[in-house]
ROBANU-802899 format. One record per residue (C-alpha): residue in three letters; y, x, z; residue number from 1. Coordinates in steps of 0.02 Angstrom, whole numbers. Layout:
<nodes>
@aa->ALA	yy->Y	xx->X	zz->Z	i->NUM
...
</nodes>
This chain:
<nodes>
@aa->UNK	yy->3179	xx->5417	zz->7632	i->1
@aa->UNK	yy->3241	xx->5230	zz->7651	i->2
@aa->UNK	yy->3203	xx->5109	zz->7543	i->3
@aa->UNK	yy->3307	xx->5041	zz->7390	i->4
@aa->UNK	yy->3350	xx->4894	zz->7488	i->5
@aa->UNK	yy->3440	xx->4978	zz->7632	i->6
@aa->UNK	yy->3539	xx->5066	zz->7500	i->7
@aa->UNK	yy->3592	xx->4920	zz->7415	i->8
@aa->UNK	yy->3684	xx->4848	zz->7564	i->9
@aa->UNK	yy->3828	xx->4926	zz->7665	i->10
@aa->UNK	yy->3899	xx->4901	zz->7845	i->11
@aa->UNK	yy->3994	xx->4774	zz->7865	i->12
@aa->UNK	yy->4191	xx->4818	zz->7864	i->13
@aa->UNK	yy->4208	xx->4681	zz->8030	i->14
@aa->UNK	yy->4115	xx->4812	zz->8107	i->15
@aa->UNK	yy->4179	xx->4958	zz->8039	i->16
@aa->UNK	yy->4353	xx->4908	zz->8132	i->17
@aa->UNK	yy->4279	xx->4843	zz->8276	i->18
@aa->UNK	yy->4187	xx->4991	zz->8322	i->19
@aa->UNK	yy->4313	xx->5119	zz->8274	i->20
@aa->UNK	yy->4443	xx->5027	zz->8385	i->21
@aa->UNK	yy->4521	xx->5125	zz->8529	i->22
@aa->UNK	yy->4498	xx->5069	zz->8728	i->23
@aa->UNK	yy->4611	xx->4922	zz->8768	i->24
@aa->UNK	yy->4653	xx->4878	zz->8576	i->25
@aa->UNK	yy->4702	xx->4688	zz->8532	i->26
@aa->UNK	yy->4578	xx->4620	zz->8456	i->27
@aa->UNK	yy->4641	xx->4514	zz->8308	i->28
@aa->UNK	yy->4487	xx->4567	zz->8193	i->29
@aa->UNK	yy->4324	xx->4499	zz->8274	i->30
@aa->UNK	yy->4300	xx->4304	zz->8259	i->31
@aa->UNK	yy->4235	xx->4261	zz->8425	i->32
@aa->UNK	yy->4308	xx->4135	zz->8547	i->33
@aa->UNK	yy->4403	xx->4205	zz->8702	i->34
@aa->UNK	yy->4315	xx->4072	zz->8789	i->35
@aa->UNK	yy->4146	xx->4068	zz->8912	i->36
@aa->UNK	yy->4019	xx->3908	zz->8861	i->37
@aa->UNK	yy->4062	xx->3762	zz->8977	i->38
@aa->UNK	yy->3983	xx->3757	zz->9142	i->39
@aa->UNK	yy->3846	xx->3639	zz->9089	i->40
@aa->UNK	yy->3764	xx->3748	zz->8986	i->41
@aa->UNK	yy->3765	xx->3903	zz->9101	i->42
@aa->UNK	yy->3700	xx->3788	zz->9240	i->43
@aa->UNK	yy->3553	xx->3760	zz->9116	i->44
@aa->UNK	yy->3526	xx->3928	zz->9057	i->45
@aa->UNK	yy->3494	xx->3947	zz->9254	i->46
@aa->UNK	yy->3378	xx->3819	zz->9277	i->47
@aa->UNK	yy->3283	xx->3843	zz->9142	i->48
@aa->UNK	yy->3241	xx->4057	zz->9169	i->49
@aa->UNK	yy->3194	xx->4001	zz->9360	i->50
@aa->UNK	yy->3111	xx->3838	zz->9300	i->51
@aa->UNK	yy->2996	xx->3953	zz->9206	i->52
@aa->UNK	yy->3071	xx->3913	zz->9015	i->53
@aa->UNK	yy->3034	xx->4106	zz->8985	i->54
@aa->UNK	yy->2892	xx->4085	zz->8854	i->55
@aa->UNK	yy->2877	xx->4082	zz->8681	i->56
@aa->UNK	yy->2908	xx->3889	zz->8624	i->57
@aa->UNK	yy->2886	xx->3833	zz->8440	i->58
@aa->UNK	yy->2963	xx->3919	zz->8301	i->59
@aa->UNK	yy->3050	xx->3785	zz->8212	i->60
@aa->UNK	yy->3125	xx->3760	zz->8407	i->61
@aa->UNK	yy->3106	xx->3637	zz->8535	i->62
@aa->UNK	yy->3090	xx->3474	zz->8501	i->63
@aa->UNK	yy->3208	xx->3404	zz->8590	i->64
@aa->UNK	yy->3344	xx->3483	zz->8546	i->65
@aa->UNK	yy->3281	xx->3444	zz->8359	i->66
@aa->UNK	yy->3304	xx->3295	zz->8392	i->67
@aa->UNK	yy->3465	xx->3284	zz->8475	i->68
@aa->UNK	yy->3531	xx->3411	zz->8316	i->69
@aa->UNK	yy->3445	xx->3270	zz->8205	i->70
@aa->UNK	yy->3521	xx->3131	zz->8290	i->71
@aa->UNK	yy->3711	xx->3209	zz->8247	i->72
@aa->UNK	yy->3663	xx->3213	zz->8073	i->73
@aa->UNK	yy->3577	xx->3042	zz->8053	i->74
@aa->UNK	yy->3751	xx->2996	zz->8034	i->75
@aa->UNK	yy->3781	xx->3051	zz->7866	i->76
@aa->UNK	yy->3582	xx->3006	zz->7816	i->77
@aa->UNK	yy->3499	xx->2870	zz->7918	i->78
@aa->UNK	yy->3312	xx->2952	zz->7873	i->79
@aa->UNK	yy->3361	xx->3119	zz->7964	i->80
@aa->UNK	yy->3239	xx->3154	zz->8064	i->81
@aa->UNK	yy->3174	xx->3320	zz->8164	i->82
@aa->UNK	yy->3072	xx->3374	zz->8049	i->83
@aa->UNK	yy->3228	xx->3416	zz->7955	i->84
@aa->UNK	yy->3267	xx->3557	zz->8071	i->85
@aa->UNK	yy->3255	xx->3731	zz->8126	i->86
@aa->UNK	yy->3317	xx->3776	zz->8268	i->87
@aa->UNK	yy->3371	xx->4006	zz->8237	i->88
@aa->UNK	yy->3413	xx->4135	zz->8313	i->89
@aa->UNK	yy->3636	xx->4131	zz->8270	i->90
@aa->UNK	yy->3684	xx->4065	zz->8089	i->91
@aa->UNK	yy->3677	xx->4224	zz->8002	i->92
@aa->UNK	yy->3470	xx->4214	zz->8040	i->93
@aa->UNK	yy->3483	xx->4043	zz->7974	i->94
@aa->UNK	yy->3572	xx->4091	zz->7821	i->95
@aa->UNK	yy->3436	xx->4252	zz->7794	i->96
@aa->UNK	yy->3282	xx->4130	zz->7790	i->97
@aa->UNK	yy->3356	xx->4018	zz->7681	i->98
@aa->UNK	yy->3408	xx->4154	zz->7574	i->99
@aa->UNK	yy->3221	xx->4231	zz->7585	i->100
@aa->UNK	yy->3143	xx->4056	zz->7544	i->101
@aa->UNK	yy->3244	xx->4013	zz->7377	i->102
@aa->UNK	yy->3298	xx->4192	zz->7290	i->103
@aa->UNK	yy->3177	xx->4287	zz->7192	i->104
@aa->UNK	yy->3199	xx->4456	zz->7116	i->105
@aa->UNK	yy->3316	xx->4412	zz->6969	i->106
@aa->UNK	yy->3414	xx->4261	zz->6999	i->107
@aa->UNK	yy->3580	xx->4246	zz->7020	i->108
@aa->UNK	yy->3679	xx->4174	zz->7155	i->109
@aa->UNK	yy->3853	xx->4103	zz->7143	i->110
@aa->UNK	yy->3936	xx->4170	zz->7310	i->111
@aa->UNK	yy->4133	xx->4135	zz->7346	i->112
@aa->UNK	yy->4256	xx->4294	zz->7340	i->113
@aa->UNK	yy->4330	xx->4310	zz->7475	i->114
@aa->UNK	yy->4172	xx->4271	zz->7551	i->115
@aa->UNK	yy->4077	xx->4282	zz->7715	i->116
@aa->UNK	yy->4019	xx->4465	zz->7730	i->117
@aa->UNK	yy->3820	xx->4439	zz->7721	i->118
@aa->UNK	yy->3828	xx->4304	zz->7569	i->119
@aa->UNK	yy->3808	xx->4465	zz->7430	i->120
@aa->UNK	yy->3702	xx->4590	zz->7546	i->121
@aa->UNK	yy->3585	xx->4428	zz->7576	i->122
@aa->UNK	yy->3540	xx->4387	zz->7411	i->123
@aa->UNK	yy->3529	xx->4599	zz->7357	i->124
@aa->UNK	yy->3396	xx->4600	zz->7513	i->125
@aa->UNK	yy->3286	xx->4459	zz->7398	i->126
@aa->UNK	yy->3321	xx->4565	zz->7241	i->127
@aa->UNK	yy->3443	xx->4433	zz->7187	i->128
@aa->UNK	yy->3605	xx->4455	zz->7108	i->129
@aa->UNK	yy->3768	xx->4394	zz->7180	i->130
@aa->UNK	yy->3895	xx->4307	zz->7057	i->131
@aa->UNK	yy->4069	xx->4302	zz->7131	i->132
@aa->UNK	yy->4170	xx->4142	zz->7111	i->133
@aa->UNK	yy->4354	xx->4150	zz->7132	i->134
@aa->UNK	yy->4457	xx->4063	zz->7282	i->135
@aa->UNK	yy->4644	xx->4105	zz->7230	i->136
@aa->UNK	yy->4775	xx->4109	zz->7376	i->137
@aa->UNK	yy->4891	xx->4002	zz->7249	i->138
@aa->UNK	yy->4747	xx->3874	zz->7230	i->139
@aa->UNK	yy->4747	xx->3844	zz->7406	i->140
@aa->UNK	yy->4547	xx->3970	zz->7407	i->141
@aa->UNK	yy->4483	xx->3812	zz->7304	i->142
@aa->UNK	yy->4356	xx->3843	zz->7211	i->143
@aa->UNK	yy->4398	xx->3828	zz->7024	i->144
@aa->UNK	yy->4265	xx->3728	zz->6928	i->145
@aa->UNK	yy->4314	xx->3798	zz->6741	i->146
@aa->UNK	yy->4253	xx->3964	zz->6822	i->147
@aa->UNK	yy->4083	xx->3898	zz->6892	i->148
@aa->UNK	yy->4062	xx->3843	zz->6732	i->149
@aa->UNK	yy->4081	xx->3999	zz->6638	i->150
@aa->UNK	yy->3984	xx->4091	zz->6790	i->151
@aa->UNK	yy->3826	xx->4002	zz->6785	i->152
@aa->UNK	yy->3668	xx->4036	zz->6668	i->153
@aa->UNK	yy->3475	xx->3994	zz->6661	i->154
@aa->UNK	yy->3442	xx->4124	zz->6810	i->155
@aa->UNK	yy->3563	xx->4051	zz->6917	i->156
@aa->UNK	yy->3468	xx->3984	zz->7086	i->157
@aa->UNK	yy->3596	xx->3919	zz->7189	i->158
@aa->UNK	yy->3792	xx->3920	zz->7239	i->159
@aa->UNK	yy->3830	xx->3966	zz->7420	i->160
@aa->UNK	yy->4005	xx->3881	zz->7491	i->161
@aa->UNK	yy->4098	xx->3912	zz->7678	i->162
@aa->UNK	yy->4202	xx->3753	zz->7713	i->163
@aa->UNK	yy->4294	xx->3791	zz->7844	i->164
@aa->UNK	yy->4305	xx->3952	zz->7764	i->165
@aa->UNK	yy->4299	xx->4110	zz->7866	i->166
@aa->UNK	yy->4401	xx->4214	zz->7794	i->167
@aa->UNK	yy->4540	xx->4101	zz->7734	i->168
@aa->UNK	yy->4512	xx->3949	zz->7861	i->169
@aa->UNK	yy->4530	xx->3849	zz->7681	i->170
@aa->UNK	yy->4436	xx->3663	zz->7695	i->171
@aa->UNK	yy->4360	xx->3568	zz->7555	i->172
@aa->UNK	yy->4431	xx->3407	zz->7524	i->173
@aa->UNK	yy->4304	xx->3246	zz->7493	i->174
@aa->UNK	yy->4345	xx->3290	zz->7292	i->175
@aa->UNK	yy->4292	xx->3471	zz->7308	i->176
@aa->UNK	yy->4123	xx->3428	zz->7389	i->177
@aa->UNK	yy->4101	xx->3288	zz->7271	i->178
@aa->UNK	yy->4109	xx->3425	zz->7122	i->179
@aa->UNK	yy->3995	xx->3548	zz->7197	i->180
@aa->UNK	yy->3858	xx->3427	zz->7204	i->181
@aa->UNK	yy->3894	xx->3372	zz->7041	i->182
@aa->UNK	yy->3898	xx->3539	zz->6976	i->183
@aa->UNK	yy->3726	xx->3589	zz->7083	i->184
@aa->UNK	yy->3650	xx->3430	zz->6997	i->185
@aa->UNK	yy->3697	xx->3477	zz->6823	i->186
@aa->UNK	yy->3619	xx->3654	zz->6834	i->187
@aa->UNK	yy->3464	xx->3632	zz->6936	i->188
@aa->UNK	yy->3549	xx->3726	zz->7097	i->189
@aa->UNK	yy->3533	xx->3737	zz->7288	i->190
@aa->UNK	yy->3691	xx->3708	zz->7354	i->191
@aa->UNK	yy->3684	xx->3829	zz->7555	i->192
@aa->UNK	yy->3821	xx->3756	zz->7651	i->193
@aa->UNK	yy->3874	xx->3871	zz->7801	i->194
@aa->UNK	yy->3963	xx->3753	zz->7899	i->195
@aa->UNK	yy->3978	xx->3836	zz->8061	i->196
@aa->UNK	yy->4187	xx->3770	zz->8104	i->197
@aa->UNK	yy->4150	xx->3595	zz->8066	i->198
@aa->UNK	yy->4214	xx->3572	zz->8230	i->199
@aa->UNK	yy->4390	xx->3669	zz->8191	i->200
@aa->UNK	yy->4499	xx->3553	zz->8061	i->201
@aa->UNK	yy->4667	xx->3541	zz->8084	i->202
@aa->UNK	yy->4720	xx->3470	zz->7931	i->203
@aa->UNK	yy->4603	xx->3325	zz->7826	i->204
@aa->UNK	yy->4434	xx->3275	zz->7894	i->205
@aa->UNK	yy->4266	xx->3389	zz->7874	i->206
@aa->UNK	yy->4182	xx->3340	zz->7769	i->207
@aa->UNK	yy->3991	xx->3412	zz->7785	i->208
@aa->UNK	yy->3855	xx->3408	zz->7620	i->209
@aa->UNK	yy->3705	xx->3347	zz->7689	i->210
@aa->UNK	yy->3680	xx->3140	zz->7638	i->211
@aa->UNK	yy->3780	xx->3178	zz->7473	i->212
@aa->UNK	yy->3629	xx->3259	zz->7401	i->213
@aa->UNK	yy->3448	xx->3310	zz->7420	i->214
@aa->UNK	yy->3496	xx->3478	zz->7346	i->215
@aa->UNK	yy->3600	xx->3527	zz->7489	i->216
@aa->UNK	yy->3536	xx->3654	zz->7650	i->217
@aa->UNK	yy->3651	xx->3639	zz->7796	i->218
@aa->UNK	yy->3668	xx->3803	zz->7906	i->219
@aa->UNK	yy->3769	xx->3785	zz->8058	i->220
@aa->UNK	yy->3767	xx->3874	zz->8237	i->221
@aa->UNK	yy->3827	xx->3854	zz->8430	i->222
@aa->UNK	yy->3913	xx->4000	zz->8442	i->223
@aa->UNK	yy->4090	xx->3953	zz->8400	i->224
@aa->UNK	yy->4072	xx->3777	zz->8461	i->225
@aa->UNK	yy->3992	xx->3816	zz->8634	i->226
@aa->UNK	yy->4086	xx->3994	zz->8633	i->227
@aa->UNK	yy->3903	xx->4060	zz->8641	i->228
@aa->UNK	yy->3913	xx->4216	zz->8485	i->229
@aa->UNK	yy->3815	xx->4333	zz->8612	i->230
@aa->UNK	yy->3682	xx->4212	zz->8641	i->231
@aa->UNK	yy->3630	xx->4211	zz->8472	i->232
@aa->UNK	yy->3596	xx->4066	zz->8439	i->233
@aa->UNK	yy->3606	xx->3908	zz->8281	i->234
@aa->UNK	yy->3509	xx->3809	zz->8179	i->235
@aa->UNK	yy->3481	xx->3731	zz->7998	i->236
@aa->UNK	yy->3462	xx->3560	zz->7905	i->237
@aa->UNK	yy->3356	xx->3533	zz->7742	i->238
@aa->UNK	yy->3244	xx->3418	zz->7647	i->239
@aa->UNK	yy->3090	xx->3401	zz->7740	i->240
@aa->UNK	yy->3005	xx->3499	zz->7599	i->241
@aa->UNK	yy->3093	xx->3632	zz->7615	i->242
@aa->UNK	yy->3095	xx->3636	zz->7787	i->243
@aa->UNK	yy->2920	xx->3688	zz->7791	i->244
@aa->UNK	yy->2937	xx->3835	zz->7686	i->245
@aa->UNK	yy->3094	xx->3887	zz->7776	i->246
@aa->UNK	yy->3020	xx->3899	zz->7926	i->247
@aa->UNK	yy->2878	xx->4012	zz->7882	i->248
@aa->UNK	yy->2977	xx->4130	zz->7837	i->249
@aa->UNK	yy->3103	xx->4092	zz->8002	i->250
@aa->UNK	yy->2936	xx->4144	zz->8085	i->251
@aa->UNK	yy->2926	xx->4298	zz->8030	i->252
@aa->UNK	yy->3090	xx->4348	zz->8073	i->253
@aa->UNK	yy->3089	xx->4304	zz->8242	i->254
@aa->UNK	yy->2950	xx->4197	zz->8287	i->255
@aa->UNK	yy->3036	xx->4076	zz->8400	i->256
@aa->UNK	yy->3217	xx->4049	zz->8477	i->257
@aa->UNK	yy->3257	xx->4095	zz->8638	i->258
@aa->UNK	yy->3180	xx->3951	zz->8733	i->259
@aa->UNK	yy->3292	xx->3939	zz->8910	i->260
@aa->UNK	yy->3451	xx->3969	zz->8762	i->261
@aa->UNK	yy->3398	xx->3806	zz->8692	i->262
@aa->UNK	yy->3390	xx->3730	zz->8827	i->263
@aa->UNK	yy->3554	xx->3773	zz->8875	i->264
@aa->UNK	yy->3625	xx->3716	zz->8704	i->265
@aa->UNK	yy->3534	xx->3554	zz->8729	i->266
@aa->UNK	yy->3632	xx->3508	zz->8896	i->267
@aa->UNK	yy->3790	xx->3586	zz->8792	i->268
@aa->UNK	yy->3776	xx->3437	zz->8646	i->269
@aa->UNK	yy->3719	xx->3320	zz->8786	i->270
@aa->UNK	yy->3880	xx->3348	zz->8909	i->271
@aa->UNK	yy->4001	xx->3482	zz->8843	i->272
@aa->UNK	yy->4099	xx->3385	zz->8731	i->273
@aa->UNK	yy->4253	xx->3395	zz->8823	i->274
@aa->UNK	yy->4266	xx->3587	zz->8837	i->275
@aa->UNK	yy->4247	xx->3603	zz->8640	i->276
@aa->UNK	yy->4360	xx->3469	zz->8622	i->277
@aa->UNK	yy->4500	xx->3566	zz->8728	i->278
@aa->UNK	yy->4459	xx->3749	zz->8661	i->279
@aa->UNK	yy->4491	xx->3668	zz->8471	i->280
@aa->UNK	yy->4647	xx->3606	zz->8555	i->281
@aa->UNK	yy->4704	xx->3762	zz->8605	i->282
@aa->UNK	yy->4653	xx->3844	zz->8442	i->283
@aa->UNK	yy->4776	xx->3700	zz->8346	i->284
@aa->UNK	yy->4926	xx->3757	zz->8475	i->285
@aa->UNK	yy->4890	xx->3967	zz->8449	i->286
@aa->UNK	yy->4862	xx->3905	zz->8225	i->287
@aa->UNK	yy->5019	xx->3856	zz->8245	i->288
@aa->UNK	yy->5108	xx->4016	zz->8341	i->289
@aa->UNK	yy->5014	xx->4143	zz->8233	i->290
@aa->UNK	yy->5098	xx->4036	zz->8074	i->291
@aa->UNK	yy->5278	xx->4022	zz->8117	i->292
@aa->UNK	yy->5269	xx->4215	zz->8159	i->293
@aa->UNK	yy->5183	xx->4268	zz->8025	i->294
@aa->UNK	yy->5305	xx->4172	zz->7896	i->295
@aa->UNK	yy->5445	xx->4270	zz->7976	i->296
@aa->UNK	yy->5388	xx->4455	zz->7951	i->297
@aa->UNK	yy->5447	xx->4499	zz->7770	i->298
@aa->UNK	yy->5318	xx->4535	zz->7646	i->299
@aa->UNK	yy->5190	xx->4424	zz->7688	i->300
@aa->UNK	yy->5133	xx->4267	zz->7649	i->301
@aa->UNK	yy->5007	xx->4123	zz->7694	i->302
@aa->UNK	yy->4925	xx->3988	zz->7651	i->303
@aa->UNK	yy->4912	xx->3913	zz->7838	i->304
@aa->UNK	yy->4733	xx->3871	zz->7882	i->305
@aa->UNK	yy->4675	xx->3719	zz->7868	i->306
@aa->UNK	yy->4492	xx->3746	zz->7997	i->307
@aa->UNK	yy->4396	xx->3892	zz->8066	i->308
@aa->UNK	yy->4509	xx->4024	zz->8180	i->309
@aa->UNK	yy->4588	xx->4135	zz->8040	i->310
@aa->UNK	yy->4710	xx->4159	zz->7958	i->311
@aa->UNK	yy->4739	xx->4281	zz->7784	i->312
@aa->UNK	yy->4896	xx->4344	zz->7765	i->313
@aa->UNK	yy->4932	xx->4434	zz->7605	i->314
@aa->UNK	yy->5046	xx->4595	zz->7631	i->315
@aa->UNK	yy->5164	xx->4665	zz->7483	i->316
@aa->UNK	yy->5195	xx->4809	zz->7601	i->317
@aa->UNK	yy->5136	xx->4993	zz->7522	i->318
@aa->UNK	yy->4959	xx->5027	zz->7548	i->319
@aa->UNK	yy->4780	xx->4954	zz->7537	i->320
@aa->UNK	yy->4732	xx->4831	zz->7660	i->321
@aa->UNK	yy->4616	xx->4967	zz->7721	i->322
@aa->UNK	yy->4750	xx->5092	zz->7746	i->323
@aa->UNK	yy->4858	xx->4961	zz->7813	i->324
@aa->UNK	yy->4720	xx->4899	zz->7947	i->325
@aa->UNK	yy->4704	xx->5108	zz->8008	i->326
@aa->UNK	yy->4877	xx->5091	zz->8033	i->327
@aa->UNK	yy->4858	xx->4941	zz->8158	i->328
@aa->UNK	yy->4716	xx->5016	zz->8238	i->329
@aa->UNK	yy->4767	xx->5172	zz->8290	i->330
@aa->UNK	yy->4939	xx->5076	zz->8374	i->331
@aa->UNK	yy->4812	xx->4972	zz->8461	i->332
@aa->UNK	yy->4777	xx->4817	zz->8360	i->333
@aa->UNK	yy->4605	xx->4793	zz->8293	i->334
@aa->UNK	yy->4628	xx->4673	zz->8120	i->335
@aa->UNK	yy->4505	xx->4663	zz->7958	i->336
@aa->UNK	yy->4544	xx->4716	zz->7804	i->337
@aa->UNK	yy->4548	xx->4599	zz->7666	i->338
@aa->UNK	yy->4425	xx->4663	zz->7555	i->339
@aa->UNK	yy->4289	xx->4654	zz->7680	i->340
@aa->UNK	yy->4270	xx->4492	zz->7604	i->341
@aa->UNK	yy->4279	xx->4516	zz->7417	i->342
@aa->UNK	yy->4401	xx->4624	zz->7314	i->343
@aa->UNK	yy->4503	xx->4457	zz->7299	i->344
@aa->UNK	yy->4546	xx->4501	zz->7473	i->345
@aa->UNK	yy->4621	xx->4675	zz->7431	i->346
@aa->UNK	yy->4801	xx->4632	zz->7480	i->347
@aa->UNK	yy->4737	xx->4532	zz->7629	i->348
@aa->UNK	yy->4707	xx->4553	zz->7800	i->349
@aa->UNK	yy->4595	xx->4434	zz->7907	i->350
@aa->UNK	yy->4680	xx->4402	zz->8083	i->351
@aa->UNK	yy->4595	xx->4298	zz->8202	i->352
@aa->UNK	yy->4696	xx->4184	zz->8330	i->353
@aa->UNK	yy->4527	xx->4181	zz->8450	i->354
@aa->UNK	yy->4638	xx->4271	zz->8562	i->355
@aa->UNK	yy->4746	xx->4237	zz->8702	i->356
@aa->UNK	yy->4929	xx->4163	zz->8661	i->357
@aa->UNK	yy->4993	xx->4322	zz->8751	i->358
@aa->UNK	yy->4885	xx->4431	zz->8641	i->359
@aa->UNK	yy->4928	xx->4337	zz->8495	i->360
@aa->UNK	yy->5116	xx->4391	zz->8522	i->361
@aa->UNK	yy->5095	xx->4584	zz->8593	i->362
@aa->UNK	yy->4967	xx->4583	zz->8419	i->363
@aa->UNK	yy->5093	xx->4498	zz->8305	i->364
@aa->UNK	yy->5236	xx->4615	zz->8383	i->365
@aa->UNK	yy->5149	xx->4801	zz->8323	i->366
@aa->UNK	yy->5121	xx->4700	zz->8148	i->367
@aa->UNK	yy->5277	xx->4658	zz->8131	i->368
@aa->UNK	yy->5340	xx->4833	zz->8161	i->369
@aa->UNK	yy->5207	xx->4930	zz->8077	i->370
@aa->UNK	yy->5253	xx->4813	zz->7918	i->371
@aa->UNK	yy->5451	xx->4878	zz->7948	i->372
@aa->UNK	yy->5397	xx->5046	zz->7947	i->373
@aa->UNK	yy->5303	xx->5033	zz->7798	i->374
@aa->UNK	yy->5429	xx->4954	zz->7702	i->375
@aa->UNK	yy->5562	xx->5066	zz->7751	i->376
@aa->UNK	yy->5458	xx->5216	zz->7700	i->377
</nodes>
């Protein structure tokens, strides 16, 4: 038998697709960068496996690259400092310790629908309860603050939020950041800010919560900057306090980071600024072609995204998004349906324009086709 927890949580639909997909597909549904990290940081990974960095290292992760992770953020709070850091093993481990270290059996936790996939099955793995917030195509996926307040009560622990978003590549304006910490303050919550794009903004500035509040935790990782999501690799920013209980329970999830991957990621923040610099570029030129084609294939519409590599069409076209996205697959293009993310995302899908410019358009072409053939039928 399996325990209770392992029913309570599903697979996720990403991977459902993914792994269903035939040989060759187009892969529109998995958000990775078609990139490799910038020579730099492969250089180091080398050095460092036949320097001898093969050991276990500390488990809130090197120092020196705690620092340098510190140093970004004593920007927005002069008193950052290492000790403010934890260095994990990808953002979703990040997110799962910080989950572990603040939900009990019981609370609630205010989680935004559509969502990142692990924000529910997270807080159900602590016994926790996830409270679904609203982000409504119309209101640009804004959060709506009349909700929140109807949402919350006295076992609610703490509200997670995704600027850029992933699914909906929405971005929180100054204002919107502003009233979650005001809101957090009001009812005694942890605000866990997965800010993993804060490099991908096309429209507006990012704007990040730590040095707003002391209520915020900061999760973040390399893989979509450094075009690293197989190394596995990310890190986290809290209150010093909290640090230290989040990283006893980092430890026993994994011990310790990969130790010649962090060094690798510390030459990458030291001298790979340009590459991430041109890969957003390139990103900004294929947001754009994925929009204009998308606004000319009838029954759909978009909010274009303003960060992250996404976009989240909605489809009047017959069908679920689920039946909609088998459709796709089997004529070769891998997408995710909506409601992976939330039932808000039910007339959704989730295309990702990490992909070629040539992909982009064969991908875009069987859409557009498939979404003739439903309509005619």
């Amino acid at each position: 038998m399996v325990s209770e927890r392992a029913r309570r949580v599903e697979i996720s639909g990403i991977r459902k697709m993914f792994e269903a997909a035939p040989p060759n597909a187009i892969n529109l549904g998995l958000g990775e960068p078609d990139f490799e990290p910038p020579k730099v940081v492969l250089d180091a990974l080398c050095a460092a496996v036949q320097g001898r960095m093969n050991h276990y290292g500390p488990s809130a992760g090197l120092p020196a690259l705690r620092e340098k992770i510190a140093e970004r953020y004593r920007e927005l709070d002069s008193e950052t400092g290492r000790e403010n850091v934890i260095v994990t093993g990808s953002g979703s481990e990040g997110l799962m310790a910080v989950a572990l270290t603040l939900y009990d059996p019981g609370d609630e936790v205010l989680v935004p629908n559509p969502g990142f996939v692990l924000y529910p099955p997270h807080a159900k793995l602590c016994g926790a309860n996830p409270v679904f917030y609203d982000l409504i195509e119309k209101k640009g996926f804004q959060p709506d603050f009349d909700q929140l307040e109807r949402l919350v009560t006295p076992k609610t622990r703490a509200i997670v939020v995704n600027s850029p978003s992933n699914p909906t590549g929405a971005v929180f304006p100054r204002a919107t950041v502003e009233r979650v910490i005001s809101f957090a303050e009001e009812h005694d919550l942890t605000i866990v800010s997965d800010e993993v794009y804060e490099e991908m903004v096309y429209e507006g500035k990012f704007q990040s919560f730590w040095g707003r509040t002391d209520r915020a935790v900061i999760v973040n990782s390399f893989s979509k900057t450094l075009a690293m999501t197989g190394w596995r690799i990310g890190f986290l920013v809290a209150p010093r306090a909290l640090a230290v209980e989040i990283n006893k329970l980092h430890y026993h999830l994994m011990a310790c980071p990969s130790t010649p991957a962090q060094a690798a990621v510390l030459a990458g923040l030291e001298h790979g600024g340009a590459e991430t610099r041109a890969m957003v570029a390139e990103f900004r030129v294929r947001r754009g072609l994925i929009s204009r084609a998308l606004a000319k294939i009838p029954g759909v519409s978009l909010v274009p995204p303003a960060g992250a590599f996404y976009t989240f069409p909605k489809l009047d076209w017959p069908g679920t998004a689920q039946e909609i996205a088998g459709t796709l697959l089997q004529r070769g293009l891998i997408t995710t349906p909506g409601d992976a993310f939330g039932s808000l995302g039910a007339n959704h899908l989730r295309l990702s324009f990490a992909a070629s410019r040539e992909n982009l358009r064969k991908g875009l072409a069987i859409l557009r086709t498939v979404g003739a053939e439903l309509r005619a039928s």
